[in-house]
N, C-alpha and C positions, 0 to 999 in steps of 0.2 A: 492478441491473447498471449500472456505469459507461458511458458511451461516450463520455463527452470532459472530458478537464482541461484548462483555459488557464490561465495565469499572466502577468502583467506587475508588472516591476518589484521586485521581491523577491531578495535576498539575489547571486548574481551573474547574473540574468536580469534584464536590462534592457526589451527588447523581449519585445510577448505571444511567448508559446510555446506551442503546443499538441502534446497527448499524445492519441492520437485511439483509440479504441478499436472503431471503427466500420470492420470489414474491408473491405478492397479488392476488385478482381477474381478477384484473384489466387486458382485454383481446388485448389491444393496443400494436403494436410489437413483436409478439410473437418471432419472428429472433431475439429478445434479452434476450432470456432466455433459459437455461441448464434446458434441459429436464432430470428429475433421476428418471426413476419408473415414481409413481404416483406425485413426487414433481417435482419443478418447481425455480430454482433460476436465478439469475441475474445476468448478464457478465457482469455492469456496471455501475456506482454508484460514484456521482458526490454530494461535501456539500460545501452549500453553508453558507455565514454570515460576518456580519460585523467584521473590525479586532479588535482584541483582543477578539472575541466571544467565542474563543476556541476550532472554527473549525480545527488546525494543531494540538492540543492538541488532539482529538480524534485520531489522526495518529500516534503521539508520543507515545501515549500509545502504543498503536498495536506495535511501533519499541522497546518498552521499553519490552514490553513482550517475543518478537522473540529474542531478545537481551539477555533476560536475561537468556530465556533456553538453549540458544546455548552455550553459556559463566560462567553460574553460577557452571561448574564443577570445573571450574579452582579458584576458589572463595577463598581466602585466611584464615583461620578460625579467625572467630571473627570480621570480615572486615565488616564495615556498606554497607549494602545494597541501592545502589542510587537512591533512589525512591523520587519521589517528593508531595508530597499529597496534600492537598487542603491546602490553609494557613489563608484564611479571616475564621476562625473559632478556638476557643480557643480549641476547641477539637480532630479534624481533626487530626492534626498533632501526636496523639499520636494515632491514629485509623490504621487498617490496610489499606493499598490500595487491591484491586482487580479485575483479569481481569481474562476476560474468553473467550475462543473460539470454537465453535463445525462449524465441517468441515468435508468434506471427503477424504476420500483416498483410492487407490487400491479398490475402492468399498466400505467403509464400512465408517461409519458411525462414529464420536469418539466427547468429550467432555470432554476440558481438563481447570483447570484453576487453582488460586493459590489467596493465600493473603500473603501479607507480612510488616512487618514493616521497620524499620531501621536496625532492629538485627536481625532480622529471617525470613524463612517463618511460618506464623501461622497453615495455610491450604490447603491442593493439593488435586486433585483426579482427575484419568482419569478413564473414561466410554468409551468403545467400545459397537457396537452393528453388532456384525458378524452373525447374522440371523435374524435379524432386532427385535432382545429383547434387553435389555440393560445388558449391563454384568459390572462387576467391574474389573480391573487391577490392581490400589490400589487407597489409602483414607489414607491421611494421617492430622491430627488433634491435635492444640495443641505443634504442631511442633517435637514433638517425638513420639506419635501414629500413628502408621500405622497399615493399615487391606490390607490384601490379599485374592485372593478365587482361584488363579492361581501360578502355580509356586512359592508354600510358599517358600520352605527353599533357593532356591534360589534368591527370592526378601529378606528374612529377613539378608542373607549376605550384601546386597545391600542397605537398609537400613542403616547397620552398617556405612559405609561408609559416610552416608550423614549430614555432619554439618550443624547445626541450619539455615546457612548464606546460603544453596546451595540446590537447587531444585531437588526432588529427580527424575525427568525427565531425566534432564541434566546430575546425576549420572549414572542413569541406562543406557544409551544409551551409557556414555562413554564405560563402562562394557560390551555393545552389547547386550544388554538384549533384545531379541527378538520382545518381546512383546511392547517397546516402541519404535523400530526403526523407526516404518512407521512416529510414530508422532513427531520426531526427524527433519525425513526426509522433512515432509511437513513444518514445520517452516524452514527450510533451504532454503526450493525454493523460499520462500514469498523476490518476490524484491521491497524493501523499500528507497524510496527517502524523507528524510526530512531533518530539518534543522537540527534536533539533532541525527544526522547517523554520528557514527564515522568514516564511510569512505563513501565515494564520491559516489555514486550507479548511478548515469548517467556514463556514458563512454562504449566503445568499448575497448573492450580486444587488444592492439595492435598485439598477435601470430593470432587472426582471422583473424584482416584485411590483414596478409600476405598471408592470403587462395586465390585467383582469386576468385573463384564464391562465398566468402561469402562478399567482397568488391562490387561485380558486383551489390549482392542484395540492399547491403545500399546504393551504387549508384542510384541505380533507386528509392528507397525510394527518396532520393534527389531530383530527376528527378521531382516526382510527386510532391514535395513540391513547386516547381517553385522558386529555389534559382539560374537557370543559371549554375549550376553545371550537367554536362553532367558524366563525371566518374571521379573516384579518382585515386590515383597511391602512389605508396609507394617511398619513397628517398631512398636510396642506403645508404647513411649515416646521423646522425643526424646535422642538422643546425648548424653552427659555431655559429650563436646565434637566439636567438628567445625572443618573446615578451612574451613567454608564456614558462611554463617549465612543460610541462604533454605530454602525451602519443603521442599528437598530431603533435606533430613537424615535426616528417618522413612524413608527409601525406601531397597529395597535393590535390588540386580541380584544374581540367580541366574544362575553359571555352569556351567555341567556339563562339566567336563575328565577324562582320564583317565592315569592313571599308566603307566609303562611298561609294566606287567604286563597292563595291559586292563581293568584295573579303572574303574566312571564312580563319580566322584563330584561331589558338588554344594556349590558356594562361594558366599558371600552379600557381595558389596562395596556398602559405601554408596555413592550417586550422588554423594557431595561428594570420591569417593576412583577416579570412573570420569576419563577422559580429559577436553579440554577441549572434543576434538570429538565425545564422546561425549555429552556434557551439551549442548552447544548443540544437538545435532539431538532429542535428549529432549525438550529445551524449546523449539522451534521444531514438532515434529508435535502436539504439544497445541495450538496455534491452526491448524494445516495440517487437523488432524482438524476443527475447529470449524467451519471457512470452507468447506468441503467437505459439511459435513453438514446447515449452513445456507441455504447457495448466496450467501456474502455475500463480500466485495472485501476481498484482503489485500497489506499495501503495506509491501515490505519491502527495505529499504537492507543491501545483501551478504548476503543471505538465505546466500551460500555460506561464510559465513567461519568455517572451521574444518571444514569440508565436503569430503570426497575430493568431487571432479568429477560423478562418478558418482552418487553420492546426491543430486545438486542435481539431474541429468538425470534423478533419478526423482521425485520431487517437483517438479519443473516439469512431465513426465509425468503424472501423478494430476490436475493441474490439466485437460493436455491430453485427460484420456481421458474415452469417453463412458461406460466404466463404473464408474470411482472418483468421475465428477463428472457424477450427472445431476441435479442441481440448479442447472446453469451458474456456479458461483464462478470466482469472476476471481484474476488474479496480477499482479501487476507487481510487478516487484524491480531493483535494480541489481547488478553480476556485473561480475569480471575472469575469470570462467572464460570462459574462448574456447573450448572444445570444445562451446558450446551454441552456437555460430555454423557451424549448419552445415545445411542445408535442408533433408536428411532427418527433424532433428529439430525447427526450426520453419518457420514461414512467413516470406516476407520482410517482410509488415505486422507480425509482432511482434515485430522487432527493433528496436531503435533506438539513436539517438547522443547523445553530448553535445559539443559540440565549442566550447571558450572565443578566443570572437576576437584573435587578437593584439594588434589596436591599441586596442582598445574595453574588453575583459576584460571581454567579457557574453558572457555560454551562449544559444548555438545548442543548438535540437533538432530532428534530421529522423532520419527513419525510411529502413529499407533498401529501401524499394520505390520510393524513389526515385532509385534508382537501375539503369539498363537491363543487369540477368544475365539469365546464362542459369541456365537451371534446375539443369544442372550445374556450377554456379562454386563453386568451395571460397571459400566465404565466408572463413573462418576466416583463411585464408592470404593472400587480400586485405585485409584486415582490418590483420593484423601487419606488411604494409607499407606501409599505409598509403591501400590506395587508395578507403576512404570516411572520411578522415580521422579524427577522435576518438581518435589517439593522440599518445602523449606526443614532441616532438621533441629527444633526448635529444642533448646536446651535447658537442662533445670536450670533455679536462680533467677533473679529479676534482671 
């Protein structure tokens, strides 16, 4: 379970920004929040802003982060680091970037984060809290300082190993170091849709859909979406051609229409021949199903694009509900549908902005509990004029 993303310094975020995942007071929906103990977070967390505000930018990072611990063991020595920092400042660019994440797992509680430049990491340290103190794992500082207070002589071999370029997370874990697997592991579960994902993270695994009942399931997702698709079916072999060259080709959609006369019969279209918005939400419920049946954090840039309204309102839904998600999985997506701005259907803690300073051109992020509604305020309609700003200020002239 996520509860907090920071970021500084990255891409049009100059100053830290924090993405909080940790609910307010605020006692509206309580079916939308992961009871831990005495705290309290959020299955669901939608940001909103005008484009270029830097709203996919707060996600990017998040992918720039999971990205780079999974990956920075295999880091080649010396190889610049691809981080992208703030650039409208003569300073920026030679500063570190930094991102941070505390979350749980297996129960317990950890705090993990890093700065880096071009050449190096500067700064790392993870905190666990396995009896709700805070404990150290290691601190590392200056890029070759490191502190232990667990398993010294076997982190200082581990250590040895780690060039300036490569995250000593990502080493240790190669090495199976016990103590950071778990948080190896929870960056692995996190499913990331953005623009800048070196692989495609919508789709359906083509060996599932050859299962019968795990096809039947995303049939009836279908069903409920009301695209007219009653069940799917696998081809025997691949299309002599196709309009489309991905996983989807063997796949058919069953239609069942009827003739004038009242007659039903049944039509079989390949998926490479259904709609555009037909296909993305196909390939979008194959990880919706996954992250739901897991209980693990899906982070996804316009989750609605291509999306009637309504089908995103149900799918943010399923996240919401305690009986599609009693595994607590989380959401955060970014969204120009404005019909999810509206209190009946979230909470004010999980809304948010992004909002690009005029004279600075760095992203602002603040959230709508920050500011004083009432419980009957059409968000929505304040929103489009403007009165928690994050929209666009569109000027006369063409």
């Amino acid at each position: 379970m996520l509860i907090q993303f920071s970021v500084e310094n990255f891409l049009s975020i100059k100053d830290n920004v924090v993405l909080s995942l940790l609910a307010s007071t605020d006692s509206e929906h309580p079916e939308h929040l992961i009871v831990d103990g005495n705290k309290k977070h959020l299955k669901s967390a939608v940001i909103y802003g005008a484009n270029a505000s830097g709203k996919s930018n707060v996600l990017n990072a998040f992918w720039f982060m999971v990205n780079y611990v999974l990956t920075s063991h295999n880091q080649q020595l010396h190889k610049t680091i691809e981080r992208s920092p703030f650039k409208f400042d003569r300073e920026t660019p030679s500063r570190p970037s930094s991102f941070e994440v505390i979350f749980t797992t297996n129960g317990i509680r950890y705090a993990y984060g890093f700065s880096v430049t071009d050449k190096a990491v500067i700064e790392e340290y993870l905190y666990y809290y396995p009896n709700g103190r805070k404990a150290l794992i290691f601190e590392r500082k200056d890029t070759k300082d490191f502190r232990f207070t667990v398993d010294v002589d076997e982190q200082n071999t581990l250590k040895d190993r780690t060039s300036a370029n490569k995250l000593y997370l990502s080493v240790a874990s190669n090495w199976s170091y016990s103590k950071v697997i778990p948080v190896l592991e929870w960056f692995a579960s996190c499913q990331i849709i953005t623009k800048n994902s070196v692989a495609d993270a919508y789709g359906l695994e083509a060996e599932q859909l050859k299962d019968d009942d795990y096809r039947h399931v995303i049939a009836s997702m279908l069903r409920v979406a009301d695209f007219g698709i009653q069940s799917l079916q696998m081809r025997d072999a691949e299309p002599a051609s196709s309009k489309r060259n991905d996983i989807f080709t063997n796949i058919e959609a069953i239609h069942t229409v009827q003739d004038t006369e009242g007659n039903t019969s049944s039509y079989a279209l390949n998926m490479a021949e259904e709609s555009d918005g037909t296909n993305s939400y196909f390939k979008l419920i194959g990880v919706v199903k996954k992250v739901l049946d897991e209980g693990t954090l899906l982070v996804a840039d316009e989750m609605d694009a291509h999306l009637h309204p309504l089908l995103t309102k149900h799918l943010v839904s399923l996240f919401n509900s305690v009986a599609f998600n009693p595994n607590g999985a989380q959401l955060i997506f970014t969204s120009h549908n404005t019909n999810l701005l509206d209190l009946d259907v979230l909470r004010r803690d999980q809304i948010w902005f992004t909002e690009k300073d005029e004279q600075t051109a760095a992203t602002d992020l603040f959230s709508l509990y920050d500011f004083s509604i009432r419980k009957d305020t059409k968000v929505e309609k304040g929103y489009l004029i403007g009165r928690y700003g994050a929209i666009p200020f569109i000027k006369g002239g063409l």
